[in-house]
N, C-alpha and C positions, 0 to 999 in steps of 0.2 A: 334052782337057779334059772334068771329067766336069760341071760348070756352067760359062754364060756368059751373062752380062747383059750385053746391048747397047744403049747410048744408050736406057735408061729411064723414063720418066718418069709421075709417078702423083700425079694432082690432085685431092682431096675436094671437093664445090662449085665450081664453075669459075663464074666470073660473077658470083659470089654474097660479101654481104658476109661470109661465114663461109669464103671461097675458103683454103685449105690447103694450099699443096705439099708433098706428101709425100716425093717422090722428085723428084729434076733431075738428068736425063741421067745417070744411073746406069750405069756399068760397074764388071765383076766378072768374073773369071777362076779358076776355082777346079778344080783339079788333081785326077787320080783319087788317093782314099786323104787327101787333104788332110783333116783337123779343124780347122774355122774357127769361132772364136766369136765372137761379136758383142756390141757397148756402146754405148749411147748413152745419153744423157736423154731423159728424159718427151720425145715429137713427133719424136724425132729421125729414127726412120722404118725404125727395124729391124724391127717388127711388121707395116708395112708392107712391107719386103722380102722376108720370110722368106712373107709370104701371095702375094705375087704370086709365089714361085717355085714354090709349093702350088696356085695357081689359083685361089685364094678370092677375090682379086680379080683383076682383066683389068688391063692395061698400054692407057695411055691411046699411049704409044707407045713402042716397041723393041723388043725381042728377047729372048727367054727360049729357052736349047737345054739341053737335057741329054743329055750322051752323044751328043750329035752331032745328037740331033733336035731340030726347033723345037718346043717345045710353047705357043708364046705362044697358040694360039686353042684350045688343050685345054683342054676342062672339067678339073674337079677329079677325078672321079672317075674321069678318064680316065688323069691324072698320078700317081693314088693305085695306078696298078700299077707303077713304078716308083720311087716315095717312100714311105720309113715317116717318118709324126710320130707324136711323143711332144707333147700339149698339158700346158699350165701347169694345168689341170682334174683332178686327179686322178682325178675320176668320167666323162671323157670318153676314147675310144678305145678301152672295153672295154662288152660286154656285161654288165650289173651283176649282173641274173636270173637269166645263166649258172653254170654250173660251170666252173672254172680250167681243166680240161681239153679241157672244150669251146670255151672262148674261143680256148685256141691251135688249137686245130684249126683253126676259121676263119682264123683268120692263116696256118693253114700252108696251105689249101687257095684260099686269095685266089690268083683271076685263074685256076683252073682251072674244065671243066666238072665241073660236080657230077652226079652220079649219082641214083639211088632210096637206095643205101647210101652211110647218113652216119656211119656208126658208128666208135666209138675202138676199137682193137684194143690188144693188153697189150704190143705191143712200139712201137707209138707212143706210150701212157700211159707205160713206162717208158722214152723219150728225152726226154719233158717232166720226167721227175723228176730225172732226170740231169743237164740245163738248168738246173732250179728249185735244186735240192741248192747249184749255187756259189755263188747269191746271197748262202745263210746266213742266210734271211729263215723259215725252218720250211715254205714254199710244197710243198715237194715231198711234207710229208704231208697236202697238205688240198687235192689233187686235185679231188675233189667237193665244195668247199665254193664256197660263191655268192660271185661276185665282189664283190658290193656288201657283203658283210661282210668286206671287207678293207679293211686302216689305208691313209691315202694313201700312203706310202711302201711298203709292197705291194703296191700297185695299180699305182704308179709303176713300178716293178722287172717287173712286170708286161707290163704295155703296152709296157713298152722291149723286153721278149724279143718279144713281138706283130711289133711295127715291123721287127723284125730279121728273126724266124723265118726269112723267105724275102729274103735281102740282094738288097737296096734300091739303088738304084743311088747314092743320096742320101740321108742320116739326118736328117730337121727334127726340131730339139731346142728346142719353141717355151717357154723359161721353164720348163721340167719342173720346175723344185724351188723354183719362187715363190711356193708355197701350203703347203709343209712347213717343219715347225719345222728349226734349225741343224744337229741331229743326225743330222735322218732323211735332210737333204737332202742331207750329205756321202755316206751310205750310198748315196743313188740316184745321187752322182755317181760316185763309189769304182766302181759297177754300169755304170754308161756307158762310163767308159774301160775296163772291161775287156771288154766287148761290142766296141766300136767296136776295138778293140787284135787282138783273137782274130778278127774276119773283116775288117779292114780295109777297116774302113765310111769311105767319104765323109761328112764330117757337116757341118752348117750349124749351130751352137748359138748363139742368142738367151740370153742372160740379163740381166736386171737386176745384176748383183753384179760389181765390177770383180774382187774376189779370186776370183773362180772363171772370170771372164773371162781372167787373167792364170793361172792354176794348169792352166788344162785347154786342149790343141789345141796345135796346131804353128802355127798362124797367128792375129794376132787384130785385126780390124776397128773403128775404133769413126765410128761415125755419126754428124753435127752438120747439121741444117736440110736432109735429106737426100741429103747428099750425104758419100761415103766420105772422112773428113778424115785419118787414119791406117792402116796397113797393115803391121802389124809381124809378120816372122815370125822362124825360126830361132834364131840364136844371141840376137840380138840380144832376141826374148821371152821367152828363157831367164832375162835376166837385168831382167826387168820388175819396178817394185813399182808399187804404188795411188801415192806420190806422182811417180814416173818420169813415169809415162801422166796422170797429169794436168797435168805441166809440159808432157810432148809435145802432151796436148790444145789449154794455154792459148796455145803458141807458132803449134799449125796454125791455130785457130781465130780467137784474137785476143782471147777473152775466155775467162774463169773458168769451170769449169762446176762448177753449183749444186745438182745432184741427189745429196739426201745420200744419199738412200734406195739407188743408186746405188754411189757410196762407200764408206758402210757396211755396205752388204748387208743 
């Protein structure tokens, strides 16, 4: 198993009239090579899941392993040599100041020691262009341009090759395409499964949007008062629609779910 969440559990406020469960007793088993996406509504605690298996926050109690190690008392930056994320921020995960080429370099020199020589040479600038080139985003001729003069959906396609450069034992896909317009965000998704496809990356993807929840990944989880109320994979989400999963959701749960933003995408 390349994830495993063991009897989970993750409280906001404990004691307190704002007390929050976020997570209850949470298990998860997730396969090398698996692409799992995830759905919920507003609190349902996928934001919460996807950070406690990042380390952003600590598990009040269970077990987090990946690839076989425990990392529940790893810092983040400790888990950040073995996970790439991609955040919902367009302007977060990348060096904005930088040059494009310089940015993947960092990605590609993550978790080695660095040297006095930092320099790009012409045959690693041109495997970044050769990278950049499939996008079809125009990146591979603006090398030297500063990242923070790139459109979010650039940026995004960006950071996804970052995450990747050096495979990742785990893909966290936290919302990447919930701050781009319809058009741009198919393009960054269109970009993802063919990354994820071409090094057969382990993914964990978060979204808001059931059609892109149901369209992308071989497995798809959806979330309710946290705890995993559905787990559809195979054939069977092959043949998904937006009103299927939400009959599946009203039958597991017992009530309607009302997040249109959700639904709609």
């Amino acid at each position: 198993m390349m994830l495993e969440i063991k009897n989970v559990n993750k409280t906001f406020f404990p004691g307190t009239i704002n007390e929050k469960v976020a997570l209850s007793d949470l298990n998860l088993s997730i396969e090398d090579g698996e692409f799992v996406t995830v759905i919920g509504g507003n609190g349902a605690g996928k934001s919460t899941m996807l950070n406690i298996i990042a380390g952003s926050l600590m598990v009040d109690s269970g077990q987090i392993i990946i690839d076989g190690k425990d990392v529940t008392r790893w810092p983040e930056y400790r888990r950040a040599a073995v996970l790439g994320r991609v955040f919902q921020d367009p302007m977060m995960g990348t060096a904005p100041t930088m040059q494009i080429d310089e940015n993947l370099a960092i990605a590609a020199r993550r978790g080695e020691v660095r040297g006095l020589r930092w320099g790009i040479d012409r045959e690693e600038r041109e495997r970044y262009r050769e990278l950049l080139k499939e996008f079809e985003l125009g990146l591979e001729d603006r090398l030297s341009a500063k990242v923070g003069l790139l459109s979010g959906g650039q940026r995004q396609a960006l950071t996804l090759l970052m995450a990747t450069l050096k495979k990742p034992k785990l893909l966290l896909l936290d919302e990447h395409t919930a701050a781009l317009d319809p058009k741009t965000a198919q393009k960054v998704l269109d970009i993802t499964d063919k990354i994820i496809e071409k090094s057969g990356l382990t993914t964990f993807m978060v979204t808001h949007n059931m059609k892109d929840a149901i369209n992308h990944g071989n497995r798809l989880l959806m979330l309710n008062d946290g705890k995993i109320i559905l787990d559809i994979k195979g054939e069977e989400k092959k043949k998904l629609t937006v009103e299927k999963l939400l009959n599946r959701f009203e039958k597991a749960s017992g009530e309607s779910f009302d997040d249109d933003a959700t639904i709609l995408g």
